[in-house]
N, C-alpha and C positions, 0 to 999 in steps of 0.2 A: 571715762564717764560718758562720754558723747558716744561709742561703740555701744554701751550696755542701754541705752536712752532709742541707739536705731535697735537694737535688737529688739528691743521691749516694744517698738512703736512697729516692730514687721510681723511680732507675735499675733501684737493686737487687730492689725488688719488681717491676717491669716485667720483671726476668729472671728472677725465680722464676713468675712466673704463666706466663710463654714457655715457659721448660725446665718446668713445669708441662704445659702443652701438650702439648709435643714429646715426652715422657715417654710420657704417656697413647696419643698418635698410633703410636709404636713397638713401647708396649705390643700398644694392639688390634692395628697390625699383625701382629710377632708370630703373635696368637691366632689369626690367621686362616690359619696354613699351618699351623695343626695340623687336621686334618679324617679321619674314616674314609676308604678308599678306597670304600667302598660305603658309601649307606644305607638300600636295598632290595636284598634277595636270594633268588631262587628256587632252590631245588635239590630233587631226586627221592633219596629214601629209601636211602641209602648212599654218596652225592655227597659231595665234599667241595669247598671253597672256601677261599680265600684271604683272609682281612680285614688291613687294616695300617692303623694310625693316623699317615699321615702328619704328617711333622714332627717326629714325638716321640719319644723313646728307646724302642727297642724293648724293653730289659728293664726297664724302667720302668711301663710299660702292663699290668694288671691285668683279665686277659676276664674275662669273666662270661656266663652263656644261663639266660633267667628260663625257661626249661623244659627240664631236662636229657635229660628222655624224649623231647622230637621234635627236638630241635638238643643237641650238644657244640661246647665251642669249648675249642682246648689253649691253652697258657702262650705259643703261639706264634702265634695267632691263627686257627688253620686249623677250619673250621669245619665238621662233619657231619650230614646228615639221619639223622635215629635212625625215625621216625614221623611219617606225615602229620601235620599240623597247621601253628601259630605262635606266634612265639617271639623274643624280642629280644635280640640280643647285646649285651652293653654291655663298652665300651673305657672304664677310668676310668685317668686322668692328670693327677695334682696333686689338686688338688683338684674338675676336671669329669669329667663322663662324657658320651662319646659314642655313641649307639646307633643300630642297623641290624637295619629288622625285617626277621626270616627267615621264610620261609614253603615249605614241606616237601608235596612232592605225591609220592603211590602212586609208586611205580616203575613201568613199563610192562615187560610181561611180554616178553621177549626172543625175536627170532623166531629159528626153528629155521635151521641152518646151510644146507637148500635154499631157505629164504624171502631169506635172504642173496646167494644166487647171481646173479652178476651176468654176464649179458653182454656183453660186451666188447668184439664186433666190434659191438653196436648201440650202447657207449659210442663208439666211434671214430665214428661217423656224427652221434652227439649233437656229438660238437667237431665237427667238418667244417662241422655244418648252425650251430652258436654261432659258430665263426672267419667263416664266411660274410656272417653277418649284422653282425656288430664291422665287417668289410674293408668293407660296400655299406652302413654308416650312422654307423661312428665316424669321428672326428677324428684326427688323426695326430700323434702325441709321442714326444718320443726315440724314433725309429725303430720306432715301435711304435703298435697305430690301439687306438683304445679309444671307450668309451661310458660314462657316468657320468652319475649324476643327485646333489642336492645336497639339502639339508635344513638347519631350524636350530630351534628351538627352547629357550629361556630361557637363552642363550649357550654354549649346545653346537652348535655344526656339524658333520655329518657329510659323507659321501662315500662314495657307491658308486660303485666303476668295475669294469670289467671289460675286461681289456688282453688283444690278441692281440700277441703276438711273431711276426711274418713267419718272420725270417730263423733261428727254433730250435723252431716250431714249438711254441708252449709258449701256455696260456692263462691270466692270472692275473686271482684276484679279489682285490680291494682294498678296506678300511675304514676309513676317515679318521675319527678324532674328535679336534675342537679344542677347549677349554674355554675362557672369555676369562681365565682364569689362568695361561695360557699351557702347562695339563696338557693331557694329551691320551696318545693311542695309535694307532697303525697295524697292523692285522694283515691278512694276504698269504696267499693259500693260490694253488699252483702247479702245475699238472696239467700232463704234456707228451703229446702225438698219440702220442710213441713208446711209451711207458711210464705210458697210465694208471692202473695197479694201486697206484703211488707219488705220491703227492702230498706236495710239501715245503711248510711254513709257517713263518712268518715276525712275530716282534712287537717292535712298537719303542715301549718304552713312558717315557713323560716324567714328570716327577712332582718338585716342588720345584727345578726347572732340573738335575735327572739326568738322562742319556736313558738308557735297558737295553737291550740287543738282547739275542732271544732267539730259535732257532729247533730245528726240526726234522722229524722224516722221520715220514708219516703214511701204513699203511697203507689205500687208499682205498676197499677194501670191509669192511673191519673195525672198522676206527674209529667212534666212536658217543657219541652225548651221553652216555651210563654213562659211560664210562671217566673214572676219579679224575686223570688228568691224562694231558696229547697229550705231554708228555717234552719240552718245551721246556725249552736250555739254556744257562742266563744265564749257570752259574757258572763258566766260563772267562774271557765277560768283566769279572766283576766280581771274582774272582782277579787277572786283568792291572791293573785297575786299583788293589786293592790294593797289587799288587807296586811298581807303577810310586809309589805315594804312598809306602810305606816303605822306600824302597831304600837312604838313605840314615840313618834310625834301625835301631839297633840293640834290639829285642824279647827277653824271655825266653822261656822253653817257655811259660810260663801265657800270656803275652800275646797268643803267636802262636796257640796252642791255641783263646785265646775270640775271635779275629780271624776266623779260619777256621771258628768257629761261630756266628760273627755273619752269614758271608761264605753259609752253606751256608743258616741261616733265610732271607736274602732271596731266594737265588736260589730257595728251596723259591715261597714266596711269591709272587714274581713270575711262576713257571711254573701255578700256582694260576690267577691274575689273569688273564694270556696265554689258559690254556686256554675260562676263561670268554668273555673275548669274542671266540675263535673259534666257540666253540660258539654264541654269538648272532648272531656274522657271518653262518654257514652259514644261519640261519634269515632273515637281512635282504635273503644273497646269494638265495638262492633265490625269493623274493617279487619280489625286480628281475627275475629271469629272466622270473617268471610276465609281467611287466608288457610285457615286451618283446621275449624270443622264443617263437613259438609252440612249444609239443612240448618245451623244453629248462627241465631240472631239476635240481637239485645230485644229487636222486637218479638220473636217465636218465644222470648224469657218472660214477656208481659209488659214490656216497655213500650208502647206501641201510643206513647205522647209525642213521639221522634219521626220525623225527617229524615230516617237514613241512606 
């Protein structure tokens, strides 16, 4: 009896030290998909950004910017350059804080509406002489020939392509980023031979196994790293999916009320986030161009709101 009483008592601590373990194991996992979405960020003197503490309850999360005079950040996480300088934002939740230094440079002085002026019919020869070079050196995918070069560093992958469309006569640039977390985003911008004054863009951003799509229509000589955001629009589908999860509960006014202001912060957020790494796409697309067609530029394309 006293043999079967210690076996029983070395089973039992063998399964506390285990579910010990496995506790801990779950724990850190857990910890580890709470994370900022940034944790370096550049912006010019009236810029605003997007920060979100993945993982974590958004009305939970407490900003903070240890310099109020060159960065503000709201209750919502949205962040602005007040003054050149730096400055760190801190996200505290629970008991940690996570933080993202910000760093705030001059504004560039905005050129005048004829510095702007863009020619048109030498944009239309810019595509002509870029589809050219895509048809007599790219590869051919879904119906469509393209050129891409590849990159990786510290388990980030990227991708730059640039796809011609034959049959719509449309050229698109493309930016792949993979995380080994399985996050990641893809943003698209869309120029077509007939209509290059309009450029459509495009982001599909993943984050904790969500994906978001978000897109919209971008004036293509107007548009410019200033602007506080490119109007990309998530929140129809993050309303659908809303709808589609409470179709079947029954909500009050207030519920549905802070639903729809839970629903409108992310989509604010995620257009934030989108507009950022367009705005750094345009700067990575253009540097592939330099590498690889002569004479062709995001600016000779009608983009000529950029710094590049």
């Amino acid at each position: 009896m006293k043999k079967m009483k210690k076996m029983i008592a070395c089973l039992l601590a063998a399964g506390l030290v285990l579910s010990g373990i496995s506790g801990t194991d779950i724990t850190a996992s857990a910890k580890k998909k709470i994370a900022l979405n940034k944790k370096k960020l550049v912006l010019t003197v009236g810029k605003k950004a997007g920060l979100r503490l993945k993982g974590a309850k958004a009305k939970k999360v407490k900003w903070k910017s240890s310099k109020k005079t060159v960065v503000s950040v709201t209750s919502k996480g949205v962040v602005k350059g007040k003054k050149a300088g730096k400055a760190v934002v801190s996200a505290k939740y629970g008991r940690k804080t996570y933080k993202c230094k910000v760093t705030v440079k001059a504004g560039r002085q905005k050129q005048t509406t004829a510095g702007n002026k863009v020619d048109w019919k030498n944009v239309t020869t810019q595509m002509s002489t870029l589809s050219e070079y895509i048809m007599a050196n790219g590869a051919e995918s879904d119906e469509a020939i393209q050129i891409q070069k590849t990159s990786e560093e510290q388990g980030e992958k990227t991708k730059l392509s640039v796809i011609y469309d034959t049959d719509n006569g449309v050229i698109q640039f493309v930016k792949t980023v993979e995380i080994e977390s399985g996050d990641g985003y893809v943003i698209s911008l869309s120029i077509s031979e007939d209509e290059p004054q309009t450029a459509t863009a495009e982001c599909q951003i993943t984050e904790n196994g969500e994906t978001y799509i978000g897109s919209t229509e971008l004036d293509t000589q107007k548009y410019s790293s200033e602007e506080e955001s490119a109007g990309f629009d998530f929140a129809s589908q993050i309303s659908g999916l809303t709808e589609d999860d409470d179709e079947n509960v029954q909500e009050d006014d207030s519920d549905a009320q802070e639903d729809e202001d839970k629903d409108n912060s992310l989509a604010d957020s995620l257009d934030q986030e989108a507009t950022d790494y367009l705005n750094a796409a345009m700067e990575d697309w253009d540097d592939y161009l330099a590498e690889t067609v002569s004479g062709v530029t995001m600016s000779s394309l009608g983009f000529v709101g950029f710094d590049f």
